[in-house]
C-alpha positions as CSV (number, residue, x, y, z in Angstrom):
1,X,-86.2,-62.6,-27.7
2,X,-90.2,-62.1,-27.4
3,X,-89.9,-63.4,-24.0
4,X,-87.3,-61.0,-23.2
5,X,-89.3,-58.5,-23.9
6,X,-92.7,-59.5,-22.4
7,X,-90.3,-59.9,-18.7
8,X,-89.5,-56.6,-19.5
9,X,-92.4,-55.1,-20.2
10,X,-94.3,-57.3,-17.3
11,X,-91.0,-55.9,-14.8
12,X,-91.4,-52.2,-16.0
13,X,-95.3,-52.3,-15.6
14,X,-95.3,-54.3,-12.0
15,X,-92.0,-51.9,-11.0
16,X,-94.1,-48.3,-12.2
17,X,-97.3,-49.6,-10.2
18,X,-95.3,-50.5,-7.1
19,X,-93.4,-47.2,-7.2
20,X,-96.9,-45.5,-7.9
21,X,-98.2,-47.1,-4.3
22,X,-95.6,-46.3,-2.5
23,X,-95.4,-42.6,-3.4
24,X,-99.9,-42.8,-2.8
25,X,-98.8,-44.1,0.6
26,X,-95.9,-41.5,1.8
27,X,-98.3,-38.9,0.6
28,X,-100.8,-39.6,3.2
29,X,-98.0,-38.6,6.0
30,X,-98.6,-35.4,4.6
31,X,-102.4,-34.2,6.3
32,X,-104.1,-30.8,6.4
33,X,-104.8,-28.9,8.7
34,X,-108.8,-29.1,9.5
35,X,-108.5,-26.4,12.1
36,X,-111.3,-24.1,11.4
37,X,-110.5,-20.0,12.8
38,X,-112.1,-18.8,15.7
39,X,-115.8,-17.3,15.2
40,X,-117.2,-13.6,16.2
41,X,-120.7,-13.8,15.8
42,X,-120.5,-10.4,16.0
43,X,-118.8,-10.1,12.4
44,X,-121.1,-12.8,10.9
45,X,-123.2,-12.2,7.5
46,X,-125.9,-14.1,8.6
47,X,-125.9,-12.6,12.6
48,X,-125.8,-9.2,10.9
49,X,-128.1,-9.5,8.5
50,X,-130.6,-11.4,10.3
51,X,-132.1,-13.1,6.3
52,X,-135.6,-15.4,6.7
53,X,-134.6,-19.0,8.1
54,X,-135.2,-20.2,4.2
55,X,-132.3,-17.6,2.8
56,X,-130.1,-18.5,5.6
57,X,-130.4,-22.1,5.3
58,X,-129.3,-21.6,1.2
59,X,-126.7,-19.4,2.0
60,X,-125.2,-21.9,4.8
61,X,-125.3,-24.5,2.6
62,X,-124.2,-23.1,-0.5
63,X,-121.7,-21.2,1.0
64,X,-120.5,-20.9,4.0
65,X,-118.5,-24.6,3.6
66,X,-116.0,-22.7,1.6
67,X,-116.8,-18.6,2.5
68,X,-116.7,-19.1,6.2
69,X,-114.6,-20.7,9.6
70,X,-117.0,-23.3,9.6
71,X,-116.1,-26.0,7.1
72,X,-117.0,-29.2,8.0
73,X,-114.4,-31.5,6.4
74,X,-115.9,-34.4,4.5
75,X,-114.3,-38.1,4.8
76,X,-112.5,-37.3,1.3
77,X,-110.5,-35.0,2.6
78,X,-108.1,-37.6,4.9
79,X,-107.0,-38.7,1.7
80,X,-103.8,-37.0,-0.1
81,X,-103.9,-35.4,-2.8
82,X,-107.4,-34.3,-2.9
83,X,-106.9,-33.2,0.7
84,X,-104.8,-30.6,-0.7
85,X,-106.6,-29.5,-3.7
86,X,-109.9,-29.0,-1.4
87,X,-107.7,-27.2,1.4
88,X,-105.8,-25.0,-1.2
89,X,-109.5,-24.2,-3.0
90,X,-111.1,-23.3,0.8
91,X,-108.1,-21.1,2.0
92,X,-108.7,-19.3,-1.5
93,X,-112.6,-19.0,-1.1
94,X,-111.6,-17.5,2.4
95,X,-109.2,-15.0,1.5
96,X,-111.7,-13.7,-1.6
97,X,-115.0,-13.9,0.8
98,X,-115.2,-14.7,4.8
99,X,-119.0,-14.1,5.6
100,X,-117.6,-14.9,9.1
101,X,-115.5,-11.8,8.9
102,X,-118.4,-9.6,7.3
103,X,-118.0,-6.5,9.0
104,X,-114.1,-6.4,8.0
105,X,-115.5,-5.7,5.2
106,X,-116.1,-1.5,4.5
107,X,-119.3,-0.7,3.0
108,X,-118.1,-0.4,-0.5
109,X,-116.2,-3.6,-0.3
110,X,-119.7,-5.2,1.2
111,X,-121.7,-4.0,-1.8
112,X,-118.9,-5.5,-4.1
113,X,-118.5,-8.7,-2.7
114,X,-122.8,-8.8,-3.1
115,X,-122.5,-8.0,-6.5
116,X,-120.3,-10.7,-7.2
117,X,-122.3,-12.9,-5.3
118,X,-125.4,-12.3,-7.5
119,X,-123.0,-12.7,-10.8
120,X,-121.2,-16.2,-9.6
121,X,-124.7,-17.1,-8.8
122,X,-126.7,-15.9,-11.7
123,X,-123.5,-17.1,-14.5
124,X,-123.5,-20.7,-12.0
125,X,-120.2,-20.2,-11.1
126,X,-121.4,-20.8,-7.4
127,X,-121.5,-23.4,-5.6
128,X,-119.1,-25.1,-8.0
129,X,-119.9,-28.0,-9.5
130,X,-117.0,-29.6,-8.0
131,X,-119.0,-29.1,-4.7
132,X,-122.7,-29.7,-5.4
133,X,-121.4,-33.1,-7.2
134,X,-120.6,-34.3,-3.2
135,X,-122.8,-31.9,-1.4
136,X,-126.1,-31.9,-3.6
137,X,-128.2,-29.9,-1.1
138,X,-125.9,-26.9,-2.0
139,X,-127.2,-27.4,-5.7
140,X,-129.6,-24.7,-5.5
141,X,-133.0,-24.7,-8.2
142,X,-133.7,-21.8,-10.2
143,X,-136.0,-20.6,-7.9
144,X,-133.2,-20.6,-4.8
145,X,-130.9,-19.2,-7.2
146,X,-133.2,-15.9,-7.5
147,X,-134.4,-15.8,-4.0
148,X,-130.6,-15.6,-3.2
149,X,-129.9,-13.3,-5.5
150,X,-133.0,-10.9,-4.6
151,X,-132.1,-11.2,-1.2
152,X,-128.3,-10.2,-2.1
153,X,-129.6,-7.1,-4.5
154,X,-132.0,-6.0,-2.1
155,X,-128.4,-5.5,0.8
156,X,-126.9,-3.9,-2.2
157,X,-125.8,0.3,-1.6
158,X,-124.2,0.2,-4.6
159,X,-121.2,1.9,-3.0
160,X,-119.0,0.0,-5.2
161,X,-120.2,1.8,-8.2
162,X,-120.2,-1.5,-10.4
163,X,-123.4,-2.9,-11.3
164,X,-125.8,0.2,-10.6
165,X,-129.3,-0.4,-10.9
166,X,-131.1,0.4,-14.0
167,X,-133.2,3.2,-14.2
């Protein structure tokens, strides 16, 4: 009887890990697409803007991987299902902020989408830590944090009427 049930228990385990494989492998048929959108320069944050090469150094590595057409896909992302996770989070970041589509943006939006940059920044909500753990040059000190920040304050109109300046 015991050595019933240590087959059965050695069957089931090598059976689930086999079927676990197998289901690993068929996902990897499944890629993303690593096609980054075309570029206007014109439309560009940084183009626009024209920041000091120190701010737009921070702001290309701490952002733009996720907020912009030009990811650069790391190795990890040929393998399924992180592949997907990092695809799904990047067409997200897009869709809430595109520095590469900047002047989309209306004025009001602009000085919203500033304002929230200071906030995600200031709270340390960005870069996430999911990306500075891989990318650590996007894990920006104190003192990049509030260069960054000034730098974002200081484009602010405060059109949005959120986060008016103190007087």
């Amino acid at each position: 009887m015991k050595s019933l049930k240590n087959f059965l228990k050695k069957f089931t385990f090598k059976r689930v890990g086999i079927t676990l494989v197998v289901i690993f492998v068929v996902m990897q048929a499944f890629r993303i697409d690593k096609t980054n959108p075309p570029i206007d320069q014109t439309k560009d944050f940084i183009e626009v803007n024209k920041p000091s090469p120190e701010i737009a150094s921070l702001i290309k590595s701490g952002c733009y991987d996720c907020h912009s057409n030009e990811t650069v896909y790391p190795w990890y992302t040929n393998v399924a299902p992180v592949s997907w996770w990092i695809k799904d989070h990047i067409n997200e970041a897009r869709r809430h902020l595109n520095f590469n589509n900047w002047t989309t943006y209306n004025s009001k939006k602009q000085d919203k989408k500033l304002r929230e940059c200071v906030e995600n920044i200031n709270e340390g909500d960005m870069p996430m830590d999911s990306y500075t753990w891989m990318h650590k040059l996007s894990d920006l000190t104190k003192v990049q944090q509030k260069v960054l920040t000034d730098y974002f304050n200081s484009l602010r109109t405060h059109e949005s009427g959120e986060g008016k300046p103190k007087k």
